[in-house]
C-alpha positions in Angstrom: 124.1 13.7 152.2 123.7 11.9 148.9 122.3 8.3 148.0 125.4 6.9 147.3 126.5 6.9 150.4 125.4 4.3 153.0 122.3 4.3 155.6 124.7 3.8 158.2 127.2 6.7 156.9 124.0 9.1 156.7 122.6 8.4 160.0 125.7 9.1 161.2 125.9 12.5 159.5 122.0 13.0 160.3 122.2 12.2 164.2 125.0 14.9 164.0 123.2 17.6 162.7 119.7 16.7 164.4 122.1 17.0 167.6 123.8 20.4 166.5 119.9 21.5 166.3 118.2 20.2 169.2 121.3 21.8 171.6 120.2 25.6 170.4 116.4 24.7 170.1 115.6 22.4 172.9 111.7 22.8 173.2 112.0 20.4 169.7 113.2 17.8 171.8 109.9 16.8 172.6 108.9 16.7 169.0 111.3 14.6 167.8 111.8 12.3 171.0 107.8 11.6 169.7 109.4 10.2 166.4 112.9 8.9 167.2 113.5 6.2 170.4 116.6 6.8 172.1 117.0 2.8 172.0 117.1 3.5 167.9 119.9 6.1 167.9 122.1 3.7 170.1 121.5 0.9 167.8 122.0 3.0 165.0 124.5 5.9 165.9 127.5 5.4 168.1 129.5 8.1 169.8 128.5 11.4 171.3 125.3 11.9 169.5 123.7 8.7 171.1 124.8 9.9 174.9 123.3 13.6 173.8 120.4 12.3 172.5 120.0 9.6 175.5 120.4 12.5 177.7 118.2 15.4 176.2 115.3 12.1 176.3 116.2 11.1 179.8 115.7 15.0 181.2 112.5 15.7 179.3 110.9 12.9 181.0 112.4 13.5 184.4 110.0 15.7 186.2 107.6 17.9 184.4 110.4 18.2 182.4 111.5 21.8 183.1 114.8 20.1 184.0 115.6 20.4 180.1 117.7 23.4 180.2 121.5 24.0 178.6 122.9 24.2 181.7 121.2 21.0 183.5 122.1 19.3 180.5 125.6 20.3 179.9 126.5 19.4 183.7 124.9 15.8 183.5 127.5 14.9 179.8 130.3 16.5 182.0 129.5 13.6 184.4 130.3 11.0 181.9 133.3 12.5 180.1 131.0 13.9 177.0 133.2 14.8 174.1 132.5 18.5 173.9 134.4 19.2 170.7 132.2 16.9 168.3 129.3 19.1 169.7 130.9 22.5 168.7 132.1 20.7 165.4 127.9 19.7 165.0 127.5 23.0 165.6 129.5 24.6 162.9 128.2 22.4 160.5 124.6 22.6 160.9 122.2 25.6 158.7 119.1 27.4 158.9 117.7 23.7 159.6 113.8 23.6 160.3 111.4 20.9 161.8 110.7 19.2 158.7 114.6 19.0 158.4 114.4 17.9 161.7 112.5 15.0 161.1 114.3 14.1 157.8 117.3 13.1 160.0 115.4 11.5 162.6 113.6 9.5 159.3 117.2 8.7 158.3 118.4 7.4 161.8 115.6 5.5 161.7 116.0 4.2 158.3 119.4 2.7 159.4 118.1 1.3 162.7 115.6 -0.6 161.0 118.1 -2.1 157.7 120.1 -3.4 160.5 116.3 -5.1 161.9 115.8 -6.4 158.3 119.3 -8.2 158.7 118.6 -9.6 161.8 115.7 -11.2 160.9 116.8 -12.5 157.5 120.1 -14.3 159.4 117.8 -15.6 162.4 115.4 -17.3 159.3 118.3 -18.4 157.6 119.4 -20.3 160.7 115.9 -22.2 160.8 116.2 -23.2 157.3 119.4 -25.2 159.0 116.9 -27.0 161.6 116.1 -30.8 161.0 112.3 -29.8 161.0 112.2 -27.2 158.9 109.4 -25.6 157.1 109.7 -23.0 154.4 106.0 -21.9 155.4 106.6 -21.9 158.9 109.8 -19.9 158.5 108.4 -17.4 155.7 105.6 -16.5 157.9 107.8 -16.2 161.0 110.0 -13.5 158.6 106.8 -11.9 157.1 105.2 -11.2 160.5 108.7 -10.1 162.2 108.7 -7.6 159.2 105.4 -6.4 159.3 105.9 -5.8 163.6 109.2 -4.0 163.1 107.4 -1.7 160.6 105.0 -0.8 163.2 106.9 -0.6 165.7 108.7 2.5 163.6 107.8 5.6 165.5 106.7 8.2 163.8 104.8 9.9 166.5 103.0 13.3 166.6 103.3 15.3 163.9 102.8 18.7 163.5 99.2 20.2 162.1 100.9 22.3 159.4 103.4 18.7 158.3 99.5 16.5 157.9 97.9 19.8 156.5 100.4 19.8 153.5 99.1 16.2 152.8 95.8 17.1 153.1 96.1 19.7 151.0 97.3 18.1 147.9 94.2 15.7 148.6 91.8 18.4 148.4 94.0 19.5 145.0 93.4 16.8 143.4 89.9 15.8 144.4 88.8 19.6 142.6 91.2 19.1 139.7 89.3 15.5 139.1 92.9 13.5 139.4 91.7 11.2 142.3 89.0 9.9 143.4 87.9 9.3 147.0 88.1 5.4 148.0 87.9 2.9 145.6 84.4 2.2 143.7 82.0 -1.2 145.0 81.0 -1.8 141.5 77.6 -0.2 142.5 77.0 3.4 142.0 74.3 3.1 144.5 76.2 2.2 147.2 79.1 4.9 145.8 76.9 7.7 146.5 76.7 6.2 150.3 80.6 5.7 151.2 83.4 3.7 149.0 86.7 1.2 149.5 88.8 3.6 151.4 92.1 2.1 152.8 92.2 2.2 156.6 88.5 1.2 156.7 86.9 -1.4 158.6 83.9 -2.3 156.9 81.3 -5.2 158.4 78.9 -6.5 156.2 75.8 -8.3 158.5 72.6 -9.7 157.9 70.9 -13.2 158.9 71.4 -16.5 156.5 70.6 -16.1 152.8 69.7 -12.1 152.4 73.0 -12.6 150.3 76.0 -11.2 152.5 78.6 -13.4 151.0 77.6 -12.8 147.4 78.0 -9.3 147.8 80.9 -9.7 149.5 82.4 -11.8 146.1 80.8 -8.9 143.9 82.9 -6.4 145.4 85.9 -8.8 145.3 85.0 -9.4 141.6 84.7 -5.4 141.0 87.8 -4.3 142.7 90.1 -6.8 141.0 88.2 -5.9 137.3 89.2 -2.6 138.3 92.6 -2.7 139.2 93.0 -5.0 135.8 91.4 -2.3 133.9 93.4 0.7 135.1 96.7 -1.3 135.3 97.2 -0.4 138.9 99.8 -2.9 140.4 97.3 -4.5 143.6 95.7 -7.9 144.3 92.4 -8.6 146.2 92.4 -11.4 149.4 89.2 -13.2 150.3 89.6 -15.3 153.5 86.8 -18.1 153.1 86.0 -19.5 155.7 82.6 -20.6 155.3 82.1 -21.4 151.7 84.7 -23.7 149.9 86.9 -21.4 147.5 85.5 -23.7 144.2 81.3 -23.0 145.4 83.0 -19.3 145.8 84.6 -19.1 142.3 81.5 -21.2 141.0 79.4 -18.9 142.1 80.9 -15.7 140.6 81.5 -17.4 137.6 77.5 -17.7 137.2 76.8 -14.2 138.1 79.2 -12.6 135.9 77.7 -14.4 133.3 73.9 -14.0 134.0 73.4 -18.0 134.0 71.4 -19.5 136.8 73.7 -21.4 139.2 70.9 -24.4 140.0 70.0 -24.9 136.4 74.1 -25.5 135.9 74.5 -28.2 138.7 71.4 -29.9 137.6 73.2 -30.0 133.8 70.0 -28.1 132.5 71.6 -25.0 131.3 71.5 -24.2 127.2 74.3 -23.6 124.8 74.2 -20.1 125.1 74.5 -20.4 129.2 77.1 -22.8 128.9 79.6 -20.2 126.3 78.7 -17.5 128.1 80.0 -19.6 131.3 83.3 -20.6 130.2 83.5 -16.4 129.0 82.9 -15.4 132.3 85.8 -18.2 134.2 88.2 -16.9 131.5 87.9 -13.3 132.2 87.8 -14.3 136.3 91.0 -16.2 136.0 92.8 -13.7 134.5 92.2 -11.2 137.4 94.0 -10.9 140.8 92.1 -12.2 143.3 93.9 -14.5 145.5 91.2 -17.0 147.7 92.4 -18.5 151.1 89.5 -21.6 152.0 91.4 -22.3 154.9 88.4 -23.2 157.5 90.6 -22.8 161.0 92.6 -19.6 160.5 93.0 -17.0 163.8 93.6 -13.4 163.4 97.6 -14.1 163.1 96.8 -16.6 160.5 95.0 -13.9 158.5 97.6 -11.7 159.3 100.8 -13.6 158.5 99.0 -14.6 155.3 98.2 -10.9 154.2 102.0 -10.3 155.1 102.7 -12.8 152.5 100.8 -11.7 149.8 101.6 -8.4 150.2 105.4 -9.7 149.2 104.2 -10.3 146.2 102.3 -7.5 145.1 100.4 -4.8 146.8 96.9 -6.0 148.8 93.9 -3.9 147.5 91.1 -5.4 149.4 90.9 -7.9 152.3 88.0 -9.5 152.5 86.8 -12.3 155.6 84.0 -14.7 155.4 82.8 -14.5 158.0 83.9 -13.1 162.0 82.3 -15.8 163.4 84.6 -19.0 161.9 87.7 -16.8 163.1 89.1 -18.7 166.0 90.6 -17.5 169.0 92.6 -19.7 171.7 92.1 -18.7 174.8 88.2 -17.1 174.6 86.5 -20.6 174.3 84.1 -19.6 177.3 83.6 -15.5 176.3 82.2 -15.4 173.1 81.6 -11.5 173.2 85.6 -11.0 173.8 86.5 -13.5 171.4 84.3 -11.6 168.5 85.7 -8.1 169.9 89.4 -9.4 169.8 89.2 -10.9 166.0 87.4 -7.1 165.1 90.0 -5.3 166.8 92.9 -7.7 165.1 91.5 -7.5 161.7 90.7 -3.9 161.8 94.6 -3.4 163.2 95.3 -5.9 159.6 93.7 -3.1 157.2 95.8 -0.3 159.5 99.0 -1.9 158.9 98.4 -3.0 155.1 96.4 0.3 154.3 93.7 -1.3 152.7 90.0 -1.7 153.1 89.2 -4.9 155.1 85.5 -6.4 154.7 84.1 -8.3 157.4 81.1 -10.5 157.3 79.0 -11.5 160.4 75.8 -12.6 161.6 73.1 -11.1 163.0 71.2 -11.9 165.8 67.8 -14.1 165.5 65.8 -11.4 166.8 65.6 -9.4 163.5 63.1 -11.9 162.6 60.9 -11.7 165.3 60.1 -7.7 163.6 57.5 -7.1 161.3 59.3 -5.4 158.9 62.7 -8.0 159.3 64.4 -4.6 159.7 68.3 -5.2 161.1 70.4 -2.4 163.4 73.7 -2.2 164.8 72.3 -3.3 167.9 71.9 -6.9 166.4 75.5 -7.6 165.0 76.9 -10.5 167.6 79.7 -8.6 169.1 79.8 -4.6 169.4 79.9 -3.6 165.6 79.8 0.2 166.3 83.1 0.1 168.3 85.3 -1.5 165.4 83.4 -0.5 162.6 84.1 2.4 160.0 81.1 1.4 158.0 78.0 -1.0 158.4 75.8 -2.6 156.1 72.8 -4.6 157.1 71.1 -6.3 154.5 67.0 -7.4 154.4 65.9 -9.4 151.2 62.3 -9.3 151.9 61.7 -12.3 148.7 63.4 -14.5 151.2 61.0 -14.2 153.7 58.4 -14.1 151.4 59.2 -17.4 149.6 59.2 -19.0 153.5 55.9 -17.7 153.7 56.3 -15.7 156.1 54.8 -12.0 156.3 56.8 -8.5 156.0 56.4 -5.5 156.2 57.9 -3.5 153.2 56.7 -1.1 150.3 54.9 -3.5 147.3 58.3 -2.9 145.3 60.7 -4.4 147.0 58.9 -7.8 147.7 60.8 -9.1 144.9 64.1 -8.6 143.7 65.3 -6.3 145.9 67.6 -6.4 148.5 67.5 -3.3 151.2 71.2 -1.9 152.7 70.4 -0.3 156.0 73.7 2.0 156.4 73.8 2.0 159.8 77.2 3.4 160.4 79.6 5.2 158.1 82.1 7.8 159.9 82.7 9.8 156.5 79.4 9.7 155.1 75.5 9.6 155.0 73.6 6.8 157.0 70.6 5.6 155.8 68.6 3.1 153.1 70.1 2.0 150.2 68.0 -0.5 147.3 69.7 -2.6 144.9 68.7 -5.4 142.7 69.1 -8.7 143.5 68.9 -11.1 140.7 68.4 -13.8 142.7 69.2 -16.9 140.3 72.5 -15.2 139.6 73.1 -14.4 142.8 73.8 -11.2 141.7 73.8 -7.4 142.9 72.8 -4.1 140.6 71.7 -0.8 140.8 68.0 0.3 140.2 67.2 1.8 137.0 64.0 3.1 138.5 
């Protein structure tokens, strides 16, 4: 098969040889019938090879499937007039084939089934650009989201250990020969050492009002896109805020990046100095690719058919949501708890599909501050945190408490400008405390030099 020729054309030739294959090697039926629906070859493939193919599928799950023999199976296409010559002509054309090759034509039926998906979808949008009401978002979003559910709807079932070792492998290559680097960085080499921005990953970010959740959040945000600038890496970054306006979001970073306090701006006291080194700071952050939604009432699609969109346009890095409580939900008015575990579940399924770290902000429960020590756990995120989660991070700013006057217990040192990550959760890495500075007029996040 070569490039030039059609999908269609090659899934045509593919489905013959996968066919001229799978007749002398039945036990590989059940490996590729994993990867390849028999709906897809029928949409894709006509002739023979579909009816085989239907067939081989239909017998393997007929029973405990020991009803997949030559002879069962060669009686049942006799039944409906099977074309016997196209099979001994597959025959003679297939080689020394193996699974992998297997696969390949199974990839390439696929491929086929799912262009002539693509088309579908492009001539039902175009028929809604002809409706009286039409809207371009409405219909760009319908088209994104069809997209994005046909992609996951693409089988590509159980794979063989040796097939996901070989990508492991080249991994592990390049992780000792220093040509990758495991996750993307947070900006803070503290936190680094603990776990990193790996794509996939469901990350929650919790703690209780001001300990600084959201302007960690925006440091990240502000880190990954500086990076991906730096290095050239095609990628955007997508914050979803829905608690904080996008401007007191971008007005904010602006202020940290530039080490000027944010209250001494709004209150026009800042100097010269702080006011240049301000309009530095907005011209390097609008120059990188960070992408804010302030969209107050968005649900889980919303977020989803949104990401869809952006990812159009260039690859999505980092997802970021502020924060799971503001997601809505139809439908889970009265259940709170299922409302909370749905919009985890959705969003975590959002970095799955876009493979991309997704940060979620939450709340925590009042009862941290009924402790001593204003220490937070797992156990006091608002919906079950450990089920969805990948990583946790629960911060405690013990100044904050402090400037209430209220009493904590903590070590001398981190009474002021310090705020303490409690790792709680991290599947592929350590658990445990992590201190960084907090700059608290900046708003901003550092690591210790102690």
């Amino acid at each position: 098969m070569t490039d030039a020729m059609m999908a269609s054309e090659r899934a045509e030739i593919a489905a013959k040889h996968l066919i001229g294959n799978l007749w002398y090697d039945l036990k590989s039926v059940p490996l590729i019938a994993g990867r390849l629906n028999p709906i897809v070859m029928g949409k894709a493939v006509n002739g023979p090879a579909t009816l085989a193919y239907a067939e081989m599928c239909k017998l393997l799950r007929s029973g405990n499937g020991d009803r997949l023999n030559a002879g069962q199976l060669e009686a049942n296409l006799k039944d409906v007039n099977f074309d016997f010559a196209w099979l001994h002509q597959a025959q003679k054309d297939i080689a020394n084939d193996t699974i992998a090759d297997l696969y390949q034509y199974a990839a390439e039926v696929q491929n086929a089934s799912d262009l002539l998906d693509v088309k579908a979808q492009c001539v039902r949008a175009l028929r809604k650009t002809n409706e009286p009401t039409a809207k371009a978002d409405k219909i760009k979003a319908d088209l994104m989201v069809g997209m994005t559910a046909m992609t996951m709807g693409t089988a590509t079932g159980p794979s063989h250990i040796s097939e996901v070792s070989l990508a492991v492998r080249e991994e592990f290559r390049r992780l000792r020969e220093d040509d990758m680097e495991w996750g993307a960085s947070t900006g803070l080499k503290s936190l680094d050492r603990v776990f990193r921005l790996v794509d996939g990953n469901y990350i929650t970010i919790g703690a209780r009002p001001s300990q600084g959740k959201s302007s960690l959040m925006a440091w990240i945000a502000y880190q990954r896109a500086l990076e991906l600038k730096r290095s050239g890496e095609e990628g955007q970054v997508l914050i979803f805020s829905m608690d904080d306006t996008s401007q007191k979001i971008v007005r904010a970073l602006a202020c940290s990046v530039a080490q000027v306090d944010n209250t001494k701006i709004r209150q026009r006291q800042g100097t010269d100095d702080d006011w240049t080194r301000l309009a530095d700071a907005q011209t390097l952050i609008e120059g990188l690719p960070i992408y804010i939604d302030g969209n107050t009432q968005l649900t889980v699609e919303d977020i989803h058919y949104r990401t869809a969109m952006q990812n159009t346009q260039s690859k999505v890095r980092l997802v970021l949501v502020d924060y799971i409580e503001r997601v809505k939900a139809p439908g889970y008015k009265d259940n709170d708890l299922s409302r909370l575990r749905m919009v985890a579940a959705g969003c975590k399924d959002i970095g799955h599909i876009f493979d991309c770290p997704i940060i979620m902000l939450s709340q925590l429960t009042k009862s941290v501050e009924d402790r001593a020590d204003k220490w937070p756990t797992s156990s006091d995120l608002k919906y079950a945190g450990e089920d969805e989660s990948d990583v946790i991070l629960l911060l405690n700013r013990p100044e904050h408490y402090i400037a209430k006057g209220e009493h904590i217990d903590c070590d001398d040192g981190d009474k002021s400008g310090i705020v303490m990550i409690n790792v709680a959760k991290n599947k592929e890495g350590r658990v445990g405390l992590v201190r960084l500075a907090f700059k608290k007029e900046y708003t901003r996040f550092a690591d210790l030099m102690r």
